[in-house]
C-alpha positions in Angstrom: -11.6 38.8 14.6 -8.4 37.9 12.7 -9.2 36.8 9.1 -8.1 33.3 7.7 -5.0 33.2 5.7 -5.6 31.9 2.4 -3.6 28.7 3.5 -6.1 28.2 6.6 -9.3 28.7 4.2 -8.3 26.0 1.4 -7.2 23.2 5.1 -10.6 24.6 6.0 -12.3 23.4 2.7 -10.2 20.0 2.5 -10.7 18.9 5.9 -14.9 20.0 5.8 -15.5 17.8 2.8 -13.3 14.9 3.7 -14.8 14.6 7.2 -18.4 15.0 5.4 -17.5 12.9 2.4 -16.3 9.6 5.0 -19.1 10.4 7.4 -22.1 9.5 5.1 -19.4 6.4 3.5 -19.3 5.3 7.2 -23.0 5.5 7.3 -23.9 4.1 4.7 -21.5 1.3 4.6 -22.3 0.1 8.1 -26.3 0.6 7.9 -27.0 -0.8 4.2 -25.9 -3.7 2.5 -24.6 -4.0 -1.2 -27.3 -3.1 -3.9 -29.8 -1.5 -1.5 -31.6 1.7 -2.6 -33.7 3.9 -0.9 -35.7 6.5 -2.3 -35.8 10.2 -1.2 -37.5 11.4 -3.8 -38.8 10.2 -7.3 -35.6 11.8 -9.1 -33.1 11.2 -6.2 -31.8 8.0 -4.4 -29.4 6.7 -1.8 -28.0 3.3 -3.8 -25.6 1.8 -2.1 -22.7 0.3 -4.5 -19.0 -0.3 -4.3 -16.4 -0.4 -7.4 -12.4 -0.8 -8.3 -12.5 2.2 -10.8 -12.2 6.0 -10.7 -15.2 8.4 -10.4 -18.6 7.5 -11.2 -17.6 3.3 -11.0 -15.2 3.7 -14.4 -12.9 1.1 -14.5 -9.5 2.2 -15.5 -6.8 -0.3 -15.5 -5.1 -2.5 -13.1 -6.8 -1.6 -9.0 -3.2 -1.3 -7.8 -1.6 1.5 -10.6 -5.4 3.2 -10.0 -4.6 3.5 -6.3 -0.6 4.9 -7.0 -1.9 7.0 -9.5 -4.2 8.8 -7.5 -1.8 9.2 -4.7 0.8 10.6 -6.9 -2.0 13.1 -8.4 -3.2 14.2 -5.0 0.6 14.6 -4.1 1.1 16.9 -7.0 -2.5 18.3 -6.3 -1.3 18.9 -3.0 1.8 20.7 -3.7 -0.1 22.8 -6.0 -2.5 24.5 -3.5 0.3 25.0 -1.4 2.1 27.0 -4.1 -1.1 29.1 -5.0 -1.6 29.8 -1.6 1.6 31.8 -1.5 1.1 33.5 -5.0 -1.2 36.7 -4.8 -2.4 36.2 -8.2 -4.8 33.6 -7.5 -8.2 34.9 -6.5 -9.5 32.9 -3.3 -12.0 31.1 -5.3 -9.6 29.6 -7.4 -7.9 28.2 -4.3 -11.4 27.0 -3.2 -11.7 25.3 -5.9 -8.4 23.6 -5.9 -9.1 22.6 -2.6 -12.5 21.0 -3.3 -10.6 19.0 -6.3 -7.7 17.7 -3.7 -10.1 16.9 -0.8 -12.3 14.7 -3.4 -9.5 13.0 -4.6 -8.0 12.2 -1.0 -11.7 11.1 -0.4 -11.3 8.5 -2.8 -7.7 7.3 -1.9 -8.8 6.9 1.5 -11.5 4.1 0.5 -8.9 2.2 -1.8 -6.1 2.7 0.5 -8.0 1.4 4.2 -11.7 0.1 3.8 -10.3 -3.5 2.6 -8.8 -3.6 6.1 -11.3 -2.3 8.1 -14.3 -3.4 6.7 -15.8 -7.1 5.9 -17.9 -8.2 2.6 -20.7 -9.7 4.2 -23.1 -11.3 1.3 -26.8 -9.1 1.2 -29.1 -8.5 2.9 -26.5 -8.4 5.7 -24.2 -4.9 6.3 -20.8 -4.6 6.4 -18.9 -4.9 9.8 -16.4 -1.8 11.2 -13.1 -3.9 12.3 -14.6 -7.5 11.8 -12.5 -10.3 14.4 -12.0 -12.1 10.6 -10.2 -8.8 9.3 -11.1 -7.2 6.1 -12.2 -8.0 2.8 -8.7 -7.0 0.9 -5.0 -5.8 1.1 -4.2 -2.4 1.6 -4.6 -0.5 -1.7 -7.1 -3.2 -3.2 -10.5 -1.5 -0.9 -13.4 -0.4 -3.1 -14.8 3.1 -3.3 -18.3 3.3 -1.8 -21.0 5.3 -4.2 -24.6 6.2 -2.8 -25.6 9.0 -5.0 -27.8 8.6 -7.9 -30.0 11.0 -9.7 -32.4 9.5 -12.1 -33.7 12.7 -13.0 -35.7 11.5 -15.8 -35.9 8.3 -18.4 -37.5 7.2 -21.6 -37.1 4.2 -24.7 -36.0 5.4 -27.5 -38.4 5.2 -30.8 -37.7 2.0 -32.8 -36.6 3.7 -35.5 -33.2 5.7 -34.0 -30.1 3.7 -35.7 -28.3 2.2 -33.6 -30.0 3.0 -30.1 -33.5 2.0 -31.1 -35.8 0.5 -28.6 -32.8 1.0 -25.8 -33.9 2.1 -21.9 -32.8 5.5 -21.8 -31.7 7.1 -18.1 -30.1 11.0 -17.1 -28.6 10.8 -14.8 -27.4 7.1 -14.5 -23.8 7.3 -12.8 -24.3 6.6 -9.2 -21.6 8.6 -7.3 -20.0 9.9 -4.0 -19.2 13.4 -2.0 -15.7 13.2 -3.1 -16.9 12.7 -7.3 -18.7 15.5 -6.3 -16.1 18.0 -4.7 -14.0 17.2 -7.9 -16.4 18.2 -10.6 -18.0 20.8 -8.7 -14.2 21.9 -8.4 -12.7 21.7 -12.1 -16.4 23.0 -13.5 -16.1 26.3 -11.6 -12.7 26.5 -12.6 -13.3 26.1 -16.3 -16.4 28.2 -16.0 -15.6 31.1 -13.8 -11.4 30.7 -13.3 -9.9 29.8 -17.0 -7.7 32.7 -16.8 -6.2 31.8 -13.7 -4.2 29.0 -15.0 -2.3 31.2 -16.7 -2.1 33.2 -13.9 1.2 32.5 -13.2 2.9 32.7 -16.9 1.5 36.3 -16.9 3.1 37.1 -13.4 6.6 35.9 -14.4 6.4 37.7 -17.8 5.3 41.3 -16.1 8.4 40.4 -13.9 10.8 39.7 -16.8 9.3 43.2 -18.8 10.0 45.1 -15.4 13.2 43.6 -15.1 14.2 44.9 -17.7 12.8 47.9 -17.7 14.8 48.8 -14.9 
């Protein structure tokens, strides 16, 4: 059996976790309404939320520059993989992980960019409708990203007597998030975990080339 190319692997990785990431956004979208949670387990929970921002519902500045920002990252992102692919210096987890970062953030774009067009904004408990005959809840580039993943692993008050946060409902893990969050931190944690060195990877190949350059 002829063995992937390390170009084939990371189109591999991309396309597994976008078609995953918009197959439970399809699912969830269409079967639960805005706000609903269901729960899987004490410390794990399918809520169902939407927001304008980046990962984990931040919001960052205007919905629009959000949207061409991302699309210019993932284009950058994008040529990046390519040009590690070709470069035998980087170790295929590295390109794994690149991958995972550029499918999550093509995850994303994909929400902003079409689910304003193709879905509608019914009011709960009613679910949203795939190609609605009124059209869709927003322009192209204005859609919301859909989050369903929250992990309130534990929670507590803190004492009275903590400055500041005294008395305050305390949760870990509160952020409610999606595949594609997840492909990107899963992604840049390895990296700086396991693949530091590899971004300089490529200063240390062209400065071996200069010393044997010379050499000769």
């Amino acid at each position: 059996m002829k063995r992937l190319s390390r170009g084939q692997w990371a189109t591999i990785i991309v396309v597994a976790v976008l078609f995953i990431d918009q197959c439970v956004k399809f699912i969830v979208k269409t079967n639960m309404y805005i706000g609903e949670s269901i729960d899987v387990t004490s410390w794990f929970k399918i809520a169902f939320i939407e927001n304008n921002g980046a990962a984990f519902g931040m919001e960052l500045g205007s919905k629009l520059f959000l949207s061409i920002f991302r699309i210019i990252a993932s284009g950058a992102l994008g040529y990046a993989l390519w040009y590690i692919c070709r470069r035998p210096q980087y170790t295929m987890g590295f390109i794994s992980c690149v991958a995972l970062i550029l499918a999550g953030a093509i995850g994303n774009i994909i929400d902003c960019m079409f689910y304003g067009l193709i879905f509608n904004a019914p009011a709960p408990p009613e679910v949203a409708t795939l190609f609605p005959a009124e059209g869709g809840y927003a322009p192209f580039f204005y859609g919301r990203v859909v989050d369903m993943l929250y992990f309130p692993l534990f929670s507590f008050y803190w004492p009275d007597w903590m400055p500041f946060v005294g008395g305050e409902y305390f949760e870990f893990f509160r952020p409610i998030f999606n595949i594609a969050d997840s492909a990107i931190c899963v992604g840049v944690a390895i990296i700086l975990l396991f693949y530091y060195k590899q971004l300089s990877a490529e200063e240390t190949s062209s400065t071996n080339t200069t010393i044997n350059h010379d050499k000769k």
